[in-house]
C-alpha positions in Angstrom: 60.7 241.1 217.3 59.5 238.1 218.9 61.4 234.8 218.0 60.2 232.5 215.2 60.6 228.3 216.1 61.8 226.1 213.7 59.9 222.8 212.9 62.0 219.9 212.5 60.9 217.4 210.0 59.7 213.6 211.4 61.5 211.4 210.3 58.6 209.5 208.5 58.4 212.2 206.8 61.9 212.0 205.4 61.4 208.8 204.3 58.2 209.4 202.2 59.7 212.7 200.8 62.4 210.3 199.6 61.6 206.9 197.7 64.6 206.3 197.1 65.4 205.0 200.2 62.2 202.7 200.5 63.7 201.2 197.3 67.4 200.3 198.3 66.4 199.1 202.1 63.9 196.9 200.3 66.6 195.2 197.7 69.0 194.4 200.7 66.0 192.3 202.4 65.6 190.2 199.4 69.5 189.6 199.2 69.6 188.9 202.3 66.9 186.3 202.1 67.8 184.7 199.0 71.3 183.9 200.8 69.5 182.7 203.5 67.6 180.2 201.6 70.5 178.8 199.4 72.0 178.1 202.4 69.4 176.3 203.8 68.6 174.4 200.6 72.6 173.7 200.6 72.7 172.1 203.9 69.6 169.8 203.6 70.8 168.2 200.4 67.0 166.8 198.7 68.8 164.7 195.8 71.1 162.0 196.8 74.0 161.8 194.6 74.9 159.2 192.4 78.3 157.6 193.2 80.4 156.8 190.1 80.3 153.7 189.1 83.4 151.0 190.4 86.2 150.7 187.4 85.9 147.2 186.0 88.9 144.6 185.4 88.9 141.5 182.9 89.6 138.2 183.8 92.0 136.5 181.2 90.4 133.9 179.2 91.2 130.2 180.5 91.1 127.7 177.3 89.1 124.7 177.6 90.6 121.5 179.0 90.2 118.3 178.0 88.3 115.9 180.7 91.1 113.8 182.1 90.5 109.9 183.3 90.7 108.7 187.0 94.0 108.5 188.3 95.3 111.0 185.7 96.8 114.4 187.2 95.4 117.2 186.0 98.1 119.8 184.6 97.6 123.7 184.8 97.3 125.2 181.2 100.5 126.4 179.9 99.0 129.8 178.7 97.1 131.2 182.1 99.4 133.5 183.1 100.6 133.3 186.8 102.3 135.7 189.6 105.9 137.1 188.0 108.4 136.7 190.8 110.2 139.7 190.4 113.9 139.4 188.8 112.5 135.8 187.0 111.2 135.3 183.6 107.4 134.3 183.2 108.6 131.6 180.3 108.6 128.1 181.2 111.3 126.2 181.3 112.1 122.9 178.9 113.6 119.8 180.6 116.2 117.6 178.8 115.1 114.4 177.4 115.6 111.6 179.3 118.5 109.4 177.9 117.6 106.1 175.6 119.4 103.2 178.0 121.5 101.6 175.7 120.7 97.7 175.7 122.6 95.5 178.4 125.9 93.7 177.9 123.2 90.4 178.0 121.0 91.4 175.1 121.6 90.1 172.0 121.9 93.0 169.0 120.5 92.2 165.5 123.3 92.9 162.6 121.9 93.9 159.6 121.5 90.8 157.4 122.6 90.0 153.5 125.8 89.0 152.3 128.8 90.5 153.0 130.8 92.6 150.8 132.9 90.9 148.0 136.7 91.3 148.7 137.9 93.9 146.1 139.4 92.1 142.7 143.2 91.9 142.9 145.4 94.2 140.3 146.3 92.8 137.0 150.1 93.9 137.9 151.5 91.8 140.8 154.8 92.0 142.4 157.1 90.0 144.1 160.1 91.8 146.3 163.6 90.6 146.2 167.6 91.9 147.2 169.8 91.3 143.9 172.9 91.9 146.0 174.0 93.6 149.6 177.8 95.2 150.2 178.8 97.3 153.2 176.4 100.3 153.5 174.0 99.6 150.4 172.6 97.1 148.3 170.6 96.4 145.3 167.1 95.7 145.4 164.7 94.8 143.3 160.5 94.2 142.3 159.4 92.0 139.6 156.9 93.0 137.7 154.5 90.3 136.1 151.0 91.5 134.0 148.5 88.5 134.8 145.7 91.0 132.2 144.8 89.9 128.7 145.7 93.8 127.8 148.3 95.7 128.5 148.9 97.7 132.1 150.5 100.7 133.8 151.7 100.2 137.4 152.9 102.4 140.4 155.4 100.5 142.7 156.0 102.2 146.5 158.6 101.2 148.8 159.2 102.8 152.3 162.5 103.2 153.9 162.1 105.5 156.8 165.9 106.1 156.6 168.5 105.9 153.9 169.5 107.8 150.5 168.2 106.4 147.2 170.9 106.8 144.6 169.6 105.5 141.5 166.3 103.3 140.4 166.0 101.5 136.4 163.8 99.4 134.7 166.0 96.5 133.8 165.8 95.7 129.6 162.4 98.3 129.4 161.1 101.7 128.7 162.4 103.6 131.8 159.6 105.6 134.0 159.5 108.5 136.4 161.3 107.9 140.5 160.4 110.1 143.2 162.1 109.7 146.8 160.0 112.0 149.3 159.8 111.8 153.5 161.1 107.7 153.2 158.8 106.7 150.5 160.2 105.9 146.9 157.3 106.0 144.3 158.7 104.5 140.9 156.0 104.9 138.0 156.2 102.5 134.6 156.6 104.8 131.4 154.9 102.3 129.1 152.4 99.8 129.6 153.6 96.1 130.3 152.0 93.8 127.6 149.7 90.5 128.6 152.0 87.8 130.7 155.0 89.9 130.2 157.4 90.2 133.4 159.8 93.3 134.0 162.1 94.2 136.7 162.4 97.2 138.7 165.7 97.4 140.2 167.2 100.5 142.8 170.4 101.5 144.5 170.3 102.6 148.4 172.6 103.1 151.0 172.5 103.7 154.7 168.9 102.3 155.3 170.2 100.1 158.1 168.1 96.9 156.0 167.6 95.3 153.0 163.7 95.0 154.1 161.6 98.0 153.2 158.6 98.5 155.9 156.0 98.6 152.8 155.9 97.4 149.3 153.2 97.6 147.1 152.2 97.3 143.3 148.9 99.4 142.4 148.1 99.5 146.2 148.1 95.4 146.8 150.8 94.5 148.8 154.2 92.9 147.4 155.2 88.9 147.9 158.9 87.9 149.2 159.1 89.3 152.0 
């Protein structure tokens, strides 16, 4: 038996008996040019970009200044606000007034004019200070009393002794009144009201005040006479 030869198939041949093939090959060519050309289109950039536009900053508002005269310095507003040192306050700061001189030892100053003040009316009560008698440590004083009023008066006598012990006070032939001796001061008020030009005396024992002269006397605040 003689021996048969194969026939090997051409490739061609495999290709046509198999479309498939012819298919896929040609999808990777377009994928591979379609890279290509975005690459290309890529690197050649035909549209110039449009930067984004600078950020903006506003300017403070300035108010409007006055126009000044010649000669006259010109001062900043008050309300433009200025570099803040750092650790200082942005506020401005107030200066003291200047002080007023006061007017020179020379200059003449202008009293207020009108008439002056009336000397207050003296009490209807007036008194008149006098020592009835004087021994060894004490004595015997006394204030007459006289009502110079067309009605009849109350009065308030005070003597001051700033030492000494008071050891009795009487009206002499009148209504007796109320004696207080406090801190030096005797206070001896009337208990009835002396009639019109009627005269009373207050008498009053002390000891150990060193003098028969009190340091005050007064009748209703005006000062005693006799001494």
């Amino acid at each position: 038996m003689s021996g048969t030869r194969r026939v090997r198939p051409s490739p061609g041949a495999a290709i046509a008996s198999s479309p498939w093939i012819i298919v896929s090959v040609g999808v990777i060519v377009m994928v591979v040019l379609l890279v290509v050309a975005l690459g290309s289109v890529r690197g050649r950039r035909t549209f110039a970009e449009t930067p984004p536009p600078a950020p903006t900053m506003s300017l403070p508002q300035l108010p409007a200044t006055s126009p000044t005269t010649p000669g006259q310095a010109t001062r900043p507003p008050t309300s433009a606000a200025g570099p803040v040192v750092p650790g200082l306050s942005p506020r401005s700061t107030v200066l003291p007034a200047r002080p007023t001189p006061s007017p020179s030892a020379g200059t003449a100053t202008a009293s207020p004019s009108g008439p002056p003040a009336p000397p207050p009316p003296a009490p209807p009560v007036t008194g008149r200070y006098g020592v009835v008698s004087s021994f060894d440590g004490g004595f015997i004083g006394e204030v007459r009393l006289v009502n110079t009023a067309d009605t009849a008066q109350g009065w308030t006598v005070r003597l001051t002794f700033p030492r000494g012990r008071l050891v009795a006070a009487w009206v002499s032939g009148a209504e007796q009144g109320s004696g207080d001796f406090t801190d030096g001061v005797f206070t001896y008020r009337s208990g009835v009201s002396l009639a019109p030009g009627a005269s009373v005396a207050l008498q009053f024992h002390f000891e150990q005040t060193g003098t028969t002269r009190p340091t005050s006397c007064a009748v209703d605040g005006a000062a005693c006479s006799g001494l």
